[in-house]
C-alpha positions in Angstrom: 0.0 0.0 0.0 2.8 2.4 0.3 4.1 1.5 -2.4 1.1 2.6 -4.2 1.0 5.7 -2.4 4.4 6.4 -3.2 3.8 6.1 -7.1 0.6 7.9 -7.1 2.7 10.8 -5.5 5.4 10.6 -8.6 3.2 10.5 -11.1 0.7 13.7 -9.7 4.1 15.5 -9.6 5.1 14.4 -13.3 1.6 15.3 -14.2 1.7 18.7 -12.4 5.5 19.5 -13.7 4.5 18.4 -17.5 1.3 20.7 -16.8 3.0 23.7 -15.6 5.6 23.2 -19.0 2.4 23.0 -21.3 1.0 26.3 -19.5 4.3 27.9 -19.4 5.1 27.1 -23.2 1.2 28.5 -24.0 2.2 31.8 -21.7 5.1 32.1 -23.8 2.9 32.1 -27.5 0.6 34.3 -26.2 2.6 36.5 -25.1 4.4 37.1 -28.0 1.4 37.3 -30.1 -0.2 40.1 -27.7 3.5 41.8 -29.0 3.0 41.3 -32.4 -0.8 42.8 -32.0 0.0 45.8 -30.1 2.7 46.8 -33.1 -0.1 46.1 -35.5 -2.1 48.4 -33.4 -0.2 51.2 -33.3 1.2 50.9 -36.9 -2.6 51.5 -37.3 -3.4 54.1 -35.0 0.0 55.9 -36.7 -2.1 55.5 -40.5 -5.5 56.9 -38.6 -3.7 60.0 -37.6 -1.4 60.8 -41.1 -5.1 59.7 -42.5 -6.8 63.1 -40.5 -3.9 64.9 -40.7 -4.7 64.6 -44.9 -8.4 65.2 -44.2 -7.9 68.1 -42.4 -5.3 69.6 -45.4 -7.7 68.6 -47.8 -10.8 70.5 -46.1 -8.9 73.7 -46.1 -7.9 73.6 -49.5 -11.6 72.6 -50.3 -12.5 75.9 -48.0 -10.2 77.9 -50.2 -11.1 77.2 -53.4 -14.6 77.0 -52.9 -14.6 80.7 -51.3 -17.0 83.0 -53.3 -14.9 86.3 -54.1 -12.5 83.3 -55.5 -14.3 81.6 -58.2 -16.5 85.1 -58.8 -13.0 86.4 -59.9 -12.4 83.3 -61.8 -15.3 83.0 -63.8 -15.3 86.7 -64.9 -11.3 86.2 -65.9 -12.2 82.6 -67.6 -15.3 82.6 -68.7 -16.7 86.0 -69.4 -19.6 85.4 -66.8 -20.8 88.3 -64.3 -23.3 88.2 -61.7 -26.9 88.5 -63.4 -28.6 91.7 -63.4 -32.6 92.2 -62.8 -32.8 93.6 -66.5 -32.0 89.8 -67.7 -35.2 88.4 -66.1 -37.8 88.4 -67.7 -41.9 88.5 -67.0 -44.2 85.8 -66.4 -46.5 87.3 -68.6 -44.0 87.0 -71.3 -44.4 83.0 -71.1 -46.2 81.4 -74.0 -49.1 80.2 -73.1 -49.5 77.0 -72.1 -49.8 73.5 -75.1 -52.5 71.5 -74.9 -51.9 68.2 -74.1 -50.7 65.7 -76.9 -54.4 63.6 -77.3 -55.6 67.3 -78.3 -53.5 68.0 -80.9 -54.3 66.9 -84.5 
């Protein structure tokens, strides 16, 4: 019976020491892959930043060249246009009058 005891003890530690390899050796791979992910993460959060940095350049130059005096001055130099004047408008009463619809006309 001691014997038996005595074995049972041996093999619990052999169990316990191959156990404590197996959760050391997993410890070990996990924490190595937490590593890798954290430099993933940050190479990320690095790209999100240049990424708003770029969005916020781009919205000023949006801002600037959508100002009004901008393209007003650009339109008149380009393209011969100028703000409309009331004398181009032109009455409602001027309007033909209305068609009649196509089933009227012969």
């Amino acid at each position: 019976m001691r014997r038996h005891g005595i074995a049972l003890r041996r093999t619990a530690t052999v169990l316990f020491v191959a156990l404590a390899g197996v959760l050391s050796l997993g410890l070990y791979v996990v924490k190595h892959r937490v590593i890798e992910l954290e430099g993933r993460l940050t190479e990320i959060n690095r790209g999100i930043a240049r990424d708003q940095q770029a969005i916020h350049v781009l919205r000023a130059e949006w801002s600037y060249l959508n100002e009004p005096a901008r393209l007003r001055d650009l339109a008149s130099r380009h393209l011969g246009m100028a703000p409309a004047s009331g004398g181009q408008f032109g009455a409602l009463l001027a309007l033909p009058a209305r068609l009649a619809p196509e089933e009227e006309k012969p």
